[in-house]
C-alpha positions, 0 to 999 in steps of 0.5 A: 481555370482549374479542373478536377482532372489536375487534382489529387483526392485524398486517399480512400479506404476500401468500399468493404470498411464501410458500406460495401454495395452500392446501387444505382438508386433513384433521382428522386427524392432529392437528399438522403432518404431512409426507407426502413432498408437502405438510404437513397442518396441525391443530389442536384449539380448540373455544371459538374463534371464528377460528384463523391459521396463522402462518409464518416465516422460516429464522431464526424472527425474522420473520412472513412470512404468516399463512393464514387456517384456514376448514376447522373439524371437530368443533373441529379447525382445518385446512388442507393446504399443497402447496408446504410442506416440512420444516423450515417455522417455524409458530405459531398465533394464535387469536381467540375470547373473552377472558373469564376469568370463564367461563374464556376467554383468547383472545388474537391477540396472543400466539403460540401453540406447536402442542401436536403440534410435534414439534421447537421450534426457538429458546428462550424469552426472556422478556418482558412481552408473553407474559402474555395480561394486563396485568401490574401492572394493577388487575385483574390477570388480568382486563385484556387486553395487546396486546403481540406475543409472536412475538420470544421465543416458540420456533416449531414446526418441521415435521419430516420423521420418516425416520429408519434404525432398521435391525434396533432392536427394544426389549430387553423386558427382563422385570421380575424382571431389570430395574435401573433407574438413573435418570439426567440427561442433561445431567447424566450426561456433562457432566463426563466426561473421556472424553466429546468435550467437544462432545458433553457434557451431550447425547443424543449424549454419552449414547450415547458409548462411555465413558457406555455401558461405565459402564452395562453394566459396572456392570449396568443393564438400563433407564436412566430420563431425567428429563424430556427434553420440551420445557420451559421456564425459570421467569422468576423463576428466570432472573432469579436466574441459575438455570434449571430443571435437572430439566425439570418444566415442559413446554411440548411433549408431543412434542418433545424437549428441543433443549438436549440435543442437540448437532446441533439435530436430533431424530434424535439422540434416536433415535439415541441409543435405538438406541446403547442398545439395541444394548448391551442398554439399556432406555430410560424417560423420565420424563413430565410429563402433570399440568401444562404451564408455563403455571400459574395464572391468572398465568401466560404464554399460550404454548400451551394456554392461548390455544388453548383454556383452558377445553377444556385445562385443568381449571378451577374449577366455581365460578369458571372464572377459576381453576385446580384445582391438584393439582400445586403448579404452578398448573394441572392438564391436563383429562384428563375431555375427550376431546381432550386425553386423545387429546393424551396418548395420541397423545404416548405412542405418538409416542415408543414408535413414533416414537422407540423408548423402552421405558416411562414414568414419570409424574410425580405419577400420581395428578392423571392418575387424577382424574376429579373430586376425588377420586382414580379408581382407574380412570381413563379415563386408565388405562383408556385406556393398559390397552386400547391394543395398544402402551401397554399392553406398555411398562413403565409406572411410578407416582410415585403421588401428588400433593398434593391431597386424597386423592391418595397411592395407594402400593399402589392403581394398577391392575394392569399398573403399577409404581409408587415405593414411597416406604415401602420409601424411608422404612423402610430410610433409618429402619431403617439409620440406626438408629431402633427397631421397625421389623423388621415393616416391614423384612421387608415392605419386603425382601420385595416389599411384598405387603401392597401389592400383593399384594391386586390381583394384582400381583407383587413387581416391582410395587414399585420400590424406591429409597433414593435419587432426583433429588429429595432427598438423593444417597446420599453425603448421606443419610450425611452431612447431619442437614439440608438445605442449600438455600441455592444455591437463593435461598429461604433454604432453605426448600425442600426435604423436612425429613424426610430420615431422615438421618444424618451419622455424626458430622459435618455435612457435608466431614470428614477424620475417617477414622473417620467416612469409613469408616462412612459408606462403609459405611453406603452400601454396606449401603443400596445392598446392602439394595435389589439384595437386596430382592424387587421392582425396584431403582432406583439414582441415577445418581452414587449409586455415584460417590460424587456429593454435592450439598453437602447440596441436597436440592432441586437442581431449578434447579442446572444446574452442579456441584452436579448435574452427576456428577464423574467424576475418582475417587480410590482410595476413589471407585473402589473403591466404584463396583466394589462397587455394581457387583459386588453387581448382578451377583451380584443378576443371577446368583442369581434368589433375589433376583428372585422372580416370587412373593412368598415365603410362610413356609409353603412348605416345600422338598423339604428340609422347610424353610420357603423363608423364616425370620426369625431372631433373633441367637441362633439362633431363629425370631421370635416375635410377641414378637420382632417387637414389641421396640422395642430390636431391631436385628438380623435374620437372614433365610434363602432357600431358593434351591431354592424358585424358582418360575421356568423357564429356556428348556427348561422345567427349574425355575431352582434357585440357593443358599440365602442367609442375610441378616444385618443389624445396625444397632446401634452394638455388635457382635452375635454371630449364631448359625446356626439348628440347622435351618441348621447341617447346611449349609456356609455361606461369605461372599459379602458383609460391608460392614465388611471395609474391605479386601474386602467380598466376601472369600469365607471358610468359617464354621467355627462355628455363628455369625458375628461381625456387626459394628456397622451392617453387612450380612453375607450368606451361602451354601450351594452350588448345588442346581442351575444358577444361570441359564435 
C-alpha cells in the first residue's frame, strides 16, 4: 500500500504568482461556481487523506500553482478564491490510499477532471502516464506509477453560466404529438452542401437554417442527440486511426462536448436549443449515467477513479479490487451512495435549467435501477427523478436493459417513463420481411403494446417504437443486407448484432438491378409507414428518410467519416422518397387516430354500433382465434373507428377524425381484399398504397367491395370526416 506521505509533489510556485488569498469557502454547490466576485471550489472525496487545487496557465500547459484545500465537510474539499474569475484552468490531485485490494487508488501523480467541470478545455492525448499503474508490470494493477498526467489530460475551465435565453421557453410538446428523430450532431450537417463549411458537423451548424427547414418541413416534433457529454476516444481505437463516433464514454456529466462546437464556447450549445425552440423543436439528449470512461481495473485514472474509487464506482464485495460491470464497458457508477446520486441529479437539472433541453434518454437504464444485483423496479435512482419538481416534468425515455443478469425490463419502468420497445423493432422487422405467425404479435406491436404497459397505468405513448437506431442496420440496410459488414471497424467483423432480421431482397448489398431497387424502395416505405401508423410514439433515424446506407456496418460506433456521416446530395429516387416520409408524418399529425391517448379495446362500440377496432381477414371477415393461429398468414386488415377518439381540443368539443381502414400484405403474391359488409355501407378512397411506384398517395375511390393488395405492400384507406380533424 502506497500513501501520499511517501510521495513528493512537484515543485510549486508561490501563492502570490496567481491567486493569492485564499478563503475557507462553502461545500455547497459542488464544483466551481463563479458569483460575479470569486470562484467557490468543491469537491467530494470522502476516503482521501489531502486534496490539491491545481491551476494553469491560459494555454493549459503549465502547473503554475497548486492550493492546498484545509476546509473538509461531510467529505467535501473546499475553498473560495477572491481574486478567480471565469476562464481559470483547474485540475485536481488527490492523496489518500493506493490499495486496490480494499478498493483505493489514489494517486498525486495523476491529474484529476473536476466530475462538476462545466467546460473542459483541451483533448486527451494519450500516454502511459494516465494509468495510476504500471503498465506491463508483474502485478499489473496493483503496482503504482508516478508518471505526471497533467501534459494530456483536458482541464476544467471555470465558467461564467450568463447567457440571454430572451422569451425561450420549452415546446412541452405533449406525447401523443411527438416524432422523434434521432440524430448526431456531427453527423447530421457535416456534409450539407448548405451549411457554412465552418460550421458543419457543429451545434451551430444544427441550428443553421437548412438543418432546421429539413426538421419542420418534414414533421419532427423532438430531435434526440446522441451523446453531446463530454467523452473520451478509446486509446486502442486511436491507435487504429478510428475515434469513438457515437460518445458513450463519458468523462464529464456536465460539459458539452467542445468537439461540436465551432466557437469553443458552451453558449453555443444554448444557443443552438433556443434556435430549436423557436422553430417549435424539442430537444432530448441521449445520456450516459451507467459508466464513465475509466473502465475496469485496467483502465486510466482521469476522474472518479483517483477522486475516490471506492465512493464513485460500484465495486465487488468479495474482492474491491475489481469492478461490477453491467455495461460491457468495465465499471458500473455506484448509484447506492448518496454523493454520487446527487452528482446525477445535479447534472440533470444542470441541462434542463442551465442549458434549456426538453428530456433524456438514458442509456442502458436498467444499471441506474440496481440497487444490489438484481434489478429494483424503484430505485432510488428513479424514485429520486419521480419526486423532483423539475425532473419529473421533462420527457424521460428508457433504453431498458442492460447486459447483467436480469437486467431486461421492457414493460417494467415505473410510471412517468417512456421506454425503447425493442419488441415492437423485432416484430414488424420479422413480420415485413416475411417470416409466419406473427399477427397476435403484429396487432399488439400496432396497437400500442398494452400487454406492456398497460398493466402499470401507463398510455399507449409509453411505447417508443422504433425500426431503426444509431445501433444496428439504417433502414436502407435493413433492405439491403442478410448480414452484417463490420469490416471497417478492425475486429474482423465480429462486432455487431447477428440477428438483424434483414433481408436484402435479392441481392446482397450495391445493385443496379431495378426490380430489386424498386422493392426495396418499397419495403422501407411499408416499414417507415407501419411505425407513424402505429399507437405509441415513433422514432425515426436520422438519414432513414435520405436514404443513408452505412455500407452494411451494423455498428458504426468508431466511424467518424462517410460511412456515418448523412449524404445529402439526393437524386430524383432519394428525393422522391424524403417527400414520402415527410407526407406520411403529417397526414399521422393530422388524424389523432393514430395517436390515441387510450389503448383501443374491441369492445368499445361507436354511436354507429360498430366496434372502434376490427381485425380482419382477406375475404372479409372478422379473425377467428383460428385465424390468428395460422402460421402461413400473412395478411390483415385493421379498421379505425375515428369517431371513437377519446380527446378534446381547446374549447372542450371531443376531436372526432375519419375512419381508417390498414391494409397489410407481406406475402410474395397479391391478395384480393374484400371489405368487411359491416364496412361496405361506407365510401372508401386511397390515402396510401406503397406499390403505386408513380404516387404512393394518388387518392382514388373503391368502386368494389374490395381492393387489389399487391405482394409486400401497405394500403390505407378512409371514409370522410365525421367531425373536425384537429383541437
Amino acid at each position: 500500500m502506497h500513501r501520499d506521505g511517501a510521495l513528493t509533489p512537484t515543485a510549486t510556485r508561490r501563492s502570490t504568482d496567481l491567486i493569492g488569498a485564499v478563503w475557507p469557502g462553502e461545500p455547497y454547490p459542488r464544483g466551481a461556481t463563479w458569483d460575479g466576485e470569486g470562484v467557490n471550489f468543491s469537491l467530494f472525496s470522502a476516503n482521501s487523506d489531502r486534496v490539491e487545487l491545481c491551476l494553469f496557465d491560459a494555454a493549459g500547459r503549465h502547473e503554475v500553482q497548486r492550493i492546498n484545500l484545509r476546509e473538509r465537510t461531510d467529505g467535501n474539499w473546499h475553498c473560495y478564491l477572491p481574486e478567480a474569475r471565469p476562464g481559470l484552468l483547474y485540475g485536481y490531485r488527490v492523496y489518500g490510499p493506493y490499495d486496490p485490494e480494499r478498493g483505493h487508488r489514489f494517486n498525486p501523480h495523476k491529474l484529476l477532471i473536476e466530475p462538476y467541470a462545466k467546460h473542459l478545455q483541451g483533448s486527451l492525448v494519450w500516454s502511459d502516464a494516465h494509468f495510476g499503474y504500471r503498465l506491463g508490470h508483474p502485478k499489473a494493477d496493483l503496482s503504482f506509477d508516478r508518471r505526471d498526467s497533467a501534459a494530456g489530460t483536458p482541464k476544467s475551465r471555470v465558467i461564467d453560466p450568463a447567457f440571454t435565453w430572451g422569451d425561450d421557453a420549452p415546446p412541452r410538446i405533449p406525447w401523443h404529438d411527438t416524432i422523434i428523430y434521432e440524430a448526431h450532431v456531427r453527423g447530421l450537417s457535416k456534409l450539407h452542401p448548405e451549411v457554412p463549411p465552418q460550421l458543419r458537423g457543429t451545434y451551430a451548424g444544427l441550428a443553421t437554417a437548412p438543418i432546421i427547414d429539413h426538421l419542420v418541413r418534414l414533421g419532427i416534433t423532438t430531435i434526440e442527440l446522441m451523446p453531446v457529454h463530454a467523452f473520451v476516444d478509446d486509446r486502442h481505437l486511436l491507435e487504429k486511426g478510428l475515434r469513438n463516433y457515437w460518445g458513450y464514454n463519458t468523462l464529464g456529466f456536465f460539459a458539452p462536448e467542445i468537439r461540436y462546437s465551432a466557437t469553443g464556447r458552451i453558449s453555443e450549445f444554448k444557443t443552438m436549443v433556443k434556435v430549436l425552440h423557436s422553430a417549435g423543436i424539442e430537444v432530448i439528449l441521449d445520456v450516459v449515467y451507467n459508466h464513465t470512461a475509466e473502465g475496469n481495473q485496467l483502465g486510466p485514472t482521469l476522474s472518479f477513479r483517483g477522486i475516490d474509487n471506492a465512493a464513485y464506482y460500484r465495486l465487488t464485495p468479495e474482492n474491491p479490487r475489481y469492478y461490477m460491470d453491467f455495461t460491457g464497458t468495465g465499471n458500473t457508477l455506484n448509484m447506492q451512495h448518496p454523493r454520487v446520486l446527487q452528482l446525477l441529479m445535479d447534472s440533470l437539472r444542470y441541462w434542463v435549467t442551465e442549458m434549456h433541453v426538453d428530456g433524456f434518454r438514458f442509456d442502458l437504464a436498467s444499471a441506474l435501477a440496481r440497487e444490489l444485483h438484481e434489478v429494483d423496479r424503484l430505485g432510488s435512482f428513479f424514485d429520486t427523478i419521480g419526486q423532483d419538481p423539475v425532473l419529473s416534468q421533462v420527457k424521460l425515455i428508457a433504453e431498458p436493459w442492460d447486459i447483467g443478469m436480469g437486467g431486461y425490463q421492457v414493460g417494467n419502468f415505473p410510471p412517468g417513463w417512456n421506454e425503447w420497445n425493442d419488441k415492437y423493432r423485432d416484430t414488424l422487422r420479422a413480420y415485413w420481411k416475411g417470416d409466419g405467425g406473427l399477427l397476435p404479435d403484429l396487432a399488439r406491436r400496432i396497437t400500442g403494446s398494452a400487454d406492456l404497459y398497460e398493466a402499470s397505468g401507463r398510455k399507449p405513448n409509453a411505447s417508443i417504437n422504433f425500426i431503426t437506431a444509431h445501433d444496428g442496420f439504417t433502414l436502407e440496410d435493413l433492405v439491403s443486407y442478410n448480414d452484417k459488414h463490420n469490416e471497417a471497424n478492425g475486429e474482423e467483423n465480429r462486432d455487431g448484432h447477428s440477428d438483424n432480421r434483414s433481408w436484402n431482397c435479392g441481392a446482397e448489398g450495391p445493385t443496379d438491378d431495378q426490380e430489386i431497387l424498386n422493392l426495396r424502395r418499397r419495403q422501407r416505405l411499408n416499414m417507415l409507414a407501419s411505425l407513424l401508423l402505429s399507437q405509441g410514439v415513433p422514432m425515426i433515424l436520422g438519414g432513414d428518410e435520405l436514404g443513408h446506407s452505412q455500407q452494411g456496418n451494423n455498428n458504426a460506433y468508431c466511424q467518424d467519416n462517410e460511412i456515418s456521416w448523412l449524404d445529402w446530395d439526393l437524386d430524383e429516387g432519394r428525393q422522391r422518397f424524403l417527400d414520402a416520409v415527410a407526407h406520411i408524418i403529417h397526414l399521422r399529425r393530422q388524424h389523432p387516430v393514430f395517436g390515441r391517448r387510450r389503448y383501443v379495446s374491441a369492445d368499445a362500440v361507436t354511436a354507429e354500433g360498430l366496434n372502434e377496432i376490427l381485425w380482419l381477414t382477406p375475404d372479409g371477415r372478422e379473425m377467428t382465434e383460428g385465424d390468428w393461429n395460422q402460421e402461413f398468414a400473412r395478411c390483415l386488415g385493421v379498421y379505425l373507428a375515428g369517431g371513437a377518439i377519446r380527446r378534446f381540443g381547446r374549447r372542450g368539443r371531443a376531436i372526432k377524425d375519419c375512419d381508417f381502414l390498414l391494409l397489410v400484405n407481406t406475402h410474395h403474391e397479391p391478395i384480393e381484399f374484400r371489405i368487411a359488409e359491416k364496412l361496405s355501407g361506407k365510401t372508401w378512397s386511397t390515402v396510401i398504397d406503397t406499390a403505386n411506384a408513380d404516387d404512393p398517395f394518388a387518392a382514388h375511390g373503391i368502386d368494389s367491395g374490395s381492393y387489389a393488395l399487391k405482394a409486400r405492400s401497405l394500403v390505407l384507406l378512409e371514409t370522410g370526416y365525421t367531425g373536425t380533424s384537429s383541437p
